[in-house]
C-alpha positions as MATLAB code, in Angstrom:
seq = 'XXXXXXXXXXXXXXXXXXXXXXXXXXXXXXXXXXXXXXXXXXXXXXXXXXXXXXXXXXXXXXXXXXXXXXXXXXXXXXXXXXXXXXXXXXXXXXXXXXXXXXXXXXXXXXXXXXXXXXXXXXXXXXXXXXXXXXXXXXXXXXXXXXXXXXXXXXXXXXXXXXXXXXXXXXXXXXXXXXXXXXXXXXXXXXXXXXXXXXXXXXXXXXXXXXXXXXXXXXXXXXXXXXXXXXXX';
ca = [
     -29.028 -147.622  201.468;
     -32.500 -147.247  203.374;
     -33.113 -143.865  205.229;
     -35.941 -144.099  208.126;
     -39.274 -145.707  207.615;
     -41.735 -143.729  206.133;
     -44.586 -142.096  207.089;
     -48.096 -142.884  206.623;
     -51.519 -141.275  206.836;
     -53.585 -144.127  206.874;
     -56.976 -143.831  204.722;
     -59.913 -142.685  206.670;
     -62.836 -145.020  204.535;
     -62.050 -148.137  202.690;
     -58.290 -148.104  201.367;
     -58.768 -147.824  197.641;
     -56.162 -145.579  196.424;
     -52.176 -144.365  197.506;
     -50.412 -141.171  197.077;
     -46.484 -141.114  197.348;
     -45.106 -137.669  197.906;
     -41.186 -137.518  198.230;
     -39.516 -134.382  200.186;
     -36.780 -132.226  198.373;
     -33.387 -131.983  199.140;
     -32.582 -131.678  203.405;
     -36.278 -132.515  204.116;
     -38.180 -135.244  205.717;
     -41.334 -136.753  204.958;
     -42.969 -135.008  207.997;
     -42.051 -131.823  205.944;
     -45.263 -132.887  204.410;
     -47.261 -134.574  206.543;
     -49.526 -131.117  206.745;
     -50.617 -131.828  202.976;
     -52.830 -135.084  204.376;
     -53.638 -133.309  207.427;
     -55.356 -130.344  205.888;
     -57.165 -132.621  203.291;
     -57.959 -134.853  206.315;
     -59.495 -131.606  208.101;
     -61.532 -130.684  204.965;
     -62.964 -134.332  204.761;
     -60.654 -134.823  201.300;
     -59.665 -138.446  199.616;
     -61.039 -140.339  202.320;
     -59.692 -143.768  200.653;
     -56.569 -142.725  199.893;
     -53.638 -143.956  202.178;
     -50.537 -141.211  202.175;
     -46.950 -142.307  202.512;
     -44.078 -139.893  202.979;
     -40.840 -141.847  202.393;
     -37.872 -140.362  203.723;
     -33.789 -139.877  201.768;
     -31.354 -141.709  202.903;
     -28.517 -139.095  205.066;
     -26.081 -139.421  202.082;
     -22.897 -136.627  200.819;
     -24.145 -133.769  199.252;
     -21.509 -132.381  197.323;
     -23.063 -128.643  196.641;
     -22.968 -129.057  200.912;
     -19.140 -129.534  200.772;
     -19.812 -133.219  201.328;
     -21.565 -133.252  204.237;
     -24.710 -135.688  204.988;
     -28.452 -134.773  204.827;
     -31.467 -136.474  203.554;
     -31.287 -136.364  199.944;
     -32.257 -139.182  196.987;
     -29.311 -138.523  194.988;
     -25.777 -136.560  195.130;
     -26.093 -132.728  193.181;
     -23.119 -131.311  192.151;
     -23.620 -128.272  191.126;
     -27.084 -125.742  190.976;
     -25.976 -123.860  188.142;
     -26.966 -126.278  185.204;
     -29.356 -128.253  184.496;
     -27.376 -130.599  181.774;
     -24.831 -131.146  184.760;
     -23.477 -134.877  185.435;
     -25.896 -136.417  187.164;
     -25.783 -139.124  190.020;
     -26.713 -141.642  188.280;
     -26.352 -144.640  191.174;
     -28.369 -142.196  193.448;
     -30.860 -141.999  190.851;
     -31.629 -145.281  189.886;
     -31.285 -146.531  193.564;
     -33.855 -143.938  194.449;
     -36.054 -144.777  191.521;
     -36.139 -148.637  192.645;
     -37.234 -147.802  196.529;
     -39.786 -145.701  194.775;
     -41.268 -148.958  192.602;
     -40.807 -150.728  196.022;
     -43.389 -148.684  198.095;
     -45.252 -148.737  194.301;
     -45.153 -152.898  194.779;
     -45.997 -153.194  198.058;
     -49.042 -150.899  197.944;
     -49.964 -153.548  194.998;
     -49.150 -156.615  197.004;
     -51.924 -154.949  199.802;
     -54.590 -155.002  197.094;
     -53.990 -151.205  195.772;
     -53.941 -151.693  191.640;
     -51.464 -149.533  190.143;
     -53.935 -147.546  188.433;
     -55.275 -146.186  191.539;
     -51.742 -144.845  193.011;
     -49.966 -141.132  192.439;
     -46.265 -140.550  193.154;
     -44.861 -137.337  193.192;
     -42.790 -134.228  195.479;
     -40.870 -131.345  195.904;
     -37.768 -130.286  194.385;
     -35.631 -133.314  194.362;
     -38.393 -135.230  195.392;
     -40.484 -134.418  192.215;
     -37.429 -134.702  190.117;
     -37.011 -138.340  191.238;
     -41.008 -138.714  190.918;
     -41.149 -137.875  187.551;
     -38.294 -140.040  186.470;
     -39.657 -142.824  188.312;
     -43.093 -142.453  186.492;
     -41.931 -142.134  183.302;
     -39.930 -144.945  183.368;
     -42.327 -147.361  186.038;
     -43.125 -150.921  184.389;
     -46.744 -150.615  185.695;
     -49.842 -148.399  184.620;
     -50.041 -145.524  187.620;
     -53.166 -143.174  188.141;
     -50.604 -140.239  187.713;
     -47.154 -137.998  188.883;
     -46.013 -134.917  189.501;
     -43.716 -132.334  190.144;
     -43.440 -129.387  192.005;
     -40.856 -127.446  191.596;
     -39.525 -129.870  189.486;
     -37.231 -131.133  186.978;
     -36.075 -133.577  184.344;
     -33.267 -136.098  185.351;
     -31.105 -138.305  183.225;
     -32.152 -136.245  179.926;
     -29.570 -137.959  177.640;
     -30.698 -141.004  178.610;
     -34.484 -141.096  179.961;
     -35.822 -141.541  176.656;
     -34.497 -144.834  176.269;
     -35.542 -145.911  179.940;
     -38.819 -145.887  178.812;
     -40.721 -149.394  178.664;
     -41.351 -150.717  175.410;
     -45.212 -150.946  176.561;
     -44.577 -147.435  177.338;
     -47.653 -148.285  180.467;
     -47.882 -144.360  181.138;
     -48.294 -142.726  177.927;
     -51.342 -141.913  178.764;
     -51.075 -141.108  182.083;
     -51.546 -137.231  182.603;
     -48.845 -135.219  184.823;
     -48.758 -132.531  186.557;
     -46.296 -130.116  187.258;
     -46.155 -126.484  189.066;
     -43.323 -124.042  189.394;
     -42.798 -120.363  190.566;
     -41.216 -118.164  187.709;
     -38.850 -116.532  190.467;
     -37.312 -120.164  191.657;
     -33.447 -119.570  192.083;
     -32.593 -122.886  193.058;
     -34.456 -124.819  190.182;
     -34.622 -122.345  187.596;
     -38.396 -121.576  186.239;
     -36.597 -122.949  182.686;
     -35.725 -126.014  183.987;
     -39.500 -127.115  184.245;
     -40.724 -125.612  181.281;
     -38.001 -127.657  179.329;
     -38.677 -130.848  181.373;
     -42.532 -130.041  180.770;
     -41.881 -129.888  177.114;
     -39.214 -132.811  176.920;
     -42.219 -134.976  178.175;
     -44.421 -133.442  175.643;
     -42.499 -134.464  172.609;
     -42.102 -137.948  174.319;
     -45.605 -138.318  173.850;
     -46.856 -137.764  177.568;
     -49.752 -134.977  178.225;
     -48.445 -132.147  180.773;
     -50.120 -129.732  182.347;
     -47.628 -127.001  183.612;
     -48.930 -124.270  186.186;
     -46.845 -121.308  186.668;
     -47.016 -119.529  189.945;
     -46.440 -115.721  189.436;
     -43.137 -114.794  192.053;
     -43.080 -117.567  193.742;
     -39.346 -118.938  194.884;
     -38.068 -122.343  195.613;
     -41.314 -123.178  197.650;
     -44.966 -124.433  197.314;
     -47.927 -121.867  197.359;
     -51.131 -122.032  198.597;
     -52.538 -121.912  195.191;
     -50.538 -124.817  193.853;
     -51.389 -126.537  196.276;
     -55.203 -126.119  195.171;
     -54.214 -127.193  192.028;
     -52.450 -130.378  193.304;
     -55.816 -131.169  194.874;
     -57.663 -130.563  191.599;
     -55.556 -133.019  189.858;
     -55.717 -135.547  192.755;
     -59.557 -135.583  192.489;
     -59.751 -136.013  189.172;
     -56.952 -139.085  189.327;
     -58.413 -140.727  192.196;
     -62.137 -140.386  192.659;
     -63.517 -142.089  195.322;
     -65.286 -145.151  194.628;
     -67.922 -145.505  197.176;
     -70.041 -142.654  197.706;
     -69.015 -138.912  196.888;
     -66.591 -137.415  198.931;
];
């Protein structure tokens, strides 16, 4: 199940470098087409290609069943240890590696690409990173958290390609939809895995994304994709 194509901000300079950024839950990826626009006004990554993939229009069961863009079923928003979709999950996590190949097959190493999003669409990030085959320059979450607990662990490669491979992840501490707690225990679930977090915590911010984090996301972008020509 395939929702609509996604959309892409094509690099401005010499394609060297792709960021993937996933919408949450009842989004679209031109939710967040102004994130490349803005760095696009400010002369920012100038080699790097965006692409905003969009959810398949599946049942959402917290929405009494009915359809809207999401990359797996919730149940419930009152635990985070609730019974995840796992069928969503993994079939999000392999369309995920699929724009992750075929960025690879155009000449992009894996090294040099970032996947990450929003709510749901950081959640699936995240898992997706943690358990990709292939080395990436980095993921992240934003308003974020940790799917498949129980079992993530033992997703992991065997190579374990990302070990190394610093994430990010920001949250507001007055998030009512995923809880402030929720990222601070995915944040340190990744931690004792091994993986190097750095967790930003936006002082009342709710379930959105602040101008400030958003600063920060660029921060970490820089410093995970420099360009390789001439200084931006």
């Amino acid at each position: 199940m395939a929702g609509p194509a996604a959309l892409v901000v094509p690099a401005l300079a010499k394609h060297t470098a792709t960021v993937i950024f996933a919408h949450g839950l009842g989004d679209s990826g031109a939710g967040w087409l102004g994130l490349a626009e803005n760095w696009r006004r400010r002369g920012k990554f100038e080699e790097v290609k965006f692409v905003f993939p969009n959810a398949p229009n599946i049942p959402i069961t917290v929405n009494f069943g009915m359809k809207m863009p999401g990359w797996y079923d919730i149940t419930t928003f009152t635990d985070l240890a609730q019974a995840h979709d796992e069928p969503g999950i993994l079939r999000s996590r392999d369309y995920l590696n699929s724009l992750i190949k075929a960025e690879m097959e155009k000449g992009i190493a894996s090294s040099r690409i970032v996947i990450g999003g929003f709510s749901q669409g950081g959640a699936i990030s995240l898992f997706t990173g943690v358990t990709c085959p292939d080395k990436l320059a980095g993921f992240f979450g934003l308003s974020s958290y940790m799917l498949m607990h129980w079992k993530i662990k033992d997703m992991i490669p065997v190579e374990n390609p990302n070990k190394e491979t610093p994430i990010f992840m920001g949250h507001g501490d007055k998030d009512p939809l995923v809880k402030y707690d929720w990222g601070q225990k995915t944040a340190t679930a990744l931690e004792s895995f091994g993986y190097k977090v750095e967790f930003k915590t936006y002082k009342d911010l709710v379930h959105s994304a602040d101008p400030k984090e958003i600063d920060d996301l660029e921060v970490y972008l820089t410093a995970r994709l420099p360009p390789t020509s001439a200084t931006e």
